[in-house]
N, C-alpha and C positions, 0 to 999 in steps of 0.2 A: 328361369329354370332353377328349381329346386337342386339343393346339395344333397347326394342319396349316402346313405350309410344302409349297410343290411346285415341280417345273419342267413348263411350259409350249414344248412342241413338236412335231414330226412330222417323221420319226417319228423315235422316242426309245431305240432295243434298244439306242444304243451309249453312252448316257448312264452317267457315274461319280459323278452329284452326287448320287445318291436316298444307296447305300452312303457315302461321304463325309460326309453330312447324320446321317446315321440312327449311324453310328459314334462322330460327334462328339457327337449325346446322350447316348449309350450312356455315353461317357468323361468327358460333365458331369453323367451321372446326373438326367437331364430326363428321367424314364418317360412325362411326359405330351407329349411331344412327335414329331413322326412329319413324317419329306418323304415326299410320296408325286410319280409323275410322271403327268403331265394330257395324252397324248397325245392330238391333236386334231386333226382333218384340217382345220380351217378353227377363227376365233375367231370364229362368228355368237354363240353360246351360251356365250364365255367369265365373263362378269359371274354368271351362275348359278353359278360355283363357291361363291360366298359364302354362297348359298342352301344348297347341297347340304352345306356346308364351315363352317359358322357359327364357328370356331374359327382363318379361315381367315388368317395373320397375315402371308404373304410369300411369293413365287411370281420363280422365275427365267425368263427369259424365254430358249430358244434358237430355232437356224435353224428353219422358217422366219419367222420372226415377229417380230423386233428390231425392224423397223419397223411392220409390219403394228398391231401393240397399239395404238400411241399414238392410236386416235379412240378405244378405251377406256377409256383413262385418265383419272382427273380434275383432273390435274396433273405436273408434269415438276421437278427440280429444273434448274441452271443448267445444270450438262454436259452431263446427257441431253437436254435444250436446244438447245443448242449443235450437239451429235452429229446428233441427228434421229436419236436408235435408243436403244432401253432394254434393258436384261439384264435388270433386278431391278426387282422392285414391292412396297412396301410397303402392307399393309393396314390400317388403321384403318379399323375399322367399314364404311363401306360409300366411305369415303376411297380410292382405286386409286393411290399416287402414283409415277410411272416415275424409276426412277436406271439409269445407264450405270456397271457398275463393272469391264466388260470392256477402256475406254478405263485409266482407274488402273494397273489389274492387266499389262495389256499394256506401260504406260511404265515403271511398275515392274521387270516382268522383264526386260524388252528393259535398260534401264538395267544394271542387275545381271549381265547375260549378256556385255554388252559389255566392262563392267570385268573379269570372269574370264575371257576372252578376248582381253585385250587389244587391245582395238580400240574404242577411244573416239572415233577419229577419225571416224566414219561418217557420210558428209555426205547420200547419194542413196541414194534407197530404191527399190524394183517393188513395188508391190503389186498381188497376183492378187483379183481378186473386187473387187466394188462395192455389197455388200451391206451390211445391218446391220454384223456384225462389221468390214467394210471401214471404217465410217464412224468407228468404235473406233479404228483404228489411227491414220488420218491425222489425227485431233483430237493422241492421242500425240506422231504424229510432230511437229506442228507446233511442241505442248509444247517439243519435244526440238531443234528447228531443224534436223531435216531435209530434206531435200526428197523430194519423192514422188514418182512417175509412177504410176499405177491404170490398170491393164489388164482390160479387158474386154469382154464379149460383147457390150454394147448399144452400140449408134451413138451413140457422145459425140462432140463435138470436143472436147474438156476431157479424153480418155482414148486411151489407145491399145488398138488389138485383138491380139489373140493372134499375129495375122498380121507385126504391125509388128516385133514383138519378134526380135532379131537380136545378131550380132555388136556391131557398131554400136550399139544402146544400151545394151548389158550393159557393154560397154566404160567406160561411166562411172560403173558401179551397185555399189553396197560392197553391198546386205542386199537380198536376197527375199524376200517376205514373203506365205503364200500365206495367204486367207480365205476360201479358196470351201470347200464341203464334200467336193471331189474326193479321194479314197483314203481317206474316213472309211468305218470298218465299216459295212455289209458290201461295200461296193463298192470294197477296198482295192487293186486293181489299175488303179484311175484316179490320173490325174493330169493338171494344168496342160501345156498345149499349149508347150513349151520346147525350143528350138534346144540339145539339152545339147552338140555340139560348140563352142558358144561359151562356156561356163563354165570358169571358173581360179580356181584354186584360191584365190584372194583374197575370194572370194565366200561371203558367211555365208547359211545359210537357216533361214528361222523358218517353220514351220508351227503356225498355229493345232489342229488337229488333235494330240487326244493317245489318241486309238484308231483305230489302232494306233498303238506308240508311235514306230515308224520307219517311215511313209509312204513310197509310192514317189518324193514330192518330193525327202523328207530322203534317201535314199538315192542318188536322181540326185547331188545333192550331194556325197555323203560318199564318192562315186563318182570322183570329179573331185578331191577332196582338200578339200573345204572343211569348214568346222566348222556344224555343225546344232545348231536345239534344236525339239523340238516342243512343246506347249503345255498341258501337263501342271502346271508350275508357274503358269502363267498361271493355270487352271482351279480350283487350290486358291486361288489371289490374291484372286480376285475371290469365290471362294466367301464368304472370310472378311472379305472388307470387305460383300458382301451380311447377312453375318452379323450385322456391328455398324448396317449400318443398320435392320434387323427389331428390333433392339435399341435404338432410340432411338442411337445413338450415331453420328452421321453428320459428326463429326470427323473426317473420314479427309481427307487430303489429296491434289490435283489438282494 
């Protein structure tokens, strides 16, 4: 009986973690192990994977659902905590326990982009979206003593809407930073509602999003003169620190 590991979302055609997963047994020579992916239009009937899955040892968690899991769960460690959103769940037995290893993965790359970019200096950040993945970021950022603004659709006082977003306050913003699912396959001709007459070329932009691998965000950008990354190396980051934690090895550091 095969060891199952999977990812959890809806819907999934644009997902790189099953091949990535499946590759990396292949090259540790794991025959008995297999990611499969758990698309689910809703989690009423998620705890039955365990049932159906008896082998079932670790499950990534994406859009929509980062928050949505956690009354599943039977536990949280500190960050995913902290976050209020999980990527990764480890199994024991009938044990569900949620980690955040999108937040790590994100400070991680972000950190390493900035230094081969030179631009360390980065004090103010936009972040698009207020979701899961959003909540990943601004934990990072804080790590990192940026400042943030989170733009979005829902009526915050604590956020600004798409609408506000201007000359004016790009004018003091060094990084972009988009987390909504807008221009992910297939609906690659979306994007974040953005004044691009106001962008200079001083401006870096991070898309979460690594399918496609030049989003219409990134290319607004690269349009303008600025320097992009999409989140491709984030997605292997976090893949591999999910990895050591199914592995008992949850030394990874925050």
């Amino acid at each position: 009986m095969k060891t199952v590991y999977g990812l959890i979302g809806h819907p999934l055609s644009h997902s790189f973690s099953a091949d990535y997963f499946n590759d990396k047994f292949k090259n540790l020579g794991l025959k008995d192990s297999i990611y499969l992916v758990f698309d689910r239009p809703s989690l009423n009937e998620i705890r039955r994977l365990e049932v159906n899955n008896p082998v079932l040892k670790g499950l990534n968690v994406t859009i929509p659902y980062k928050q949505e899991i956690l009354p599943y769960l039977d536990s949280l460690d500190d960050t995913a905590a902290e976050i209020g959103a999980v990527n990764c769940v480890s199994i024991n037995g009938s044990e569900w326990k949620g980690y955040n290893t999108d937040a790590i993965a994100f400070k991680t790359t972000l950190n390493k982009w900035l230094n081969d970019v030179n631009q360390t200096s980065v004090k103010n950040a936009l972040i698009f979206g207020s979701g899961g993945s959003s909540l990943a970021v601004q934990w990072a950022l804080r790590k990192m003593d940026i400042n943030f603004i989170v733009v979005s659709r829902q009526n915050n006082p604590d956020q600004l809407s798409y609408n506000d977003i201007n000359k004016e306050v790009l004018e003091s913003i060094d990084i972009l930073i988009n987390t909504t699912p807008l221009g992910m396959m297939p609906n690659i001709n979306q994007m974040v509602k953005l004044p691009l007459e106001a962008i200079q070329s001083k401006h870096l932009f991070y898309d979460l999003i690594y399918n496609p691998a030049e989003t219409v965000f990134l290319k607004a950008g690269l349009k303008q003169g600025c320097k992009v990354k999409n989140g491709l190396e984030m997605l292997y980051e976090q893949a591999e620190i999910s990895w050591s934690i199914w592995n008992n090895n949850k030394n990874f550091h925050t």
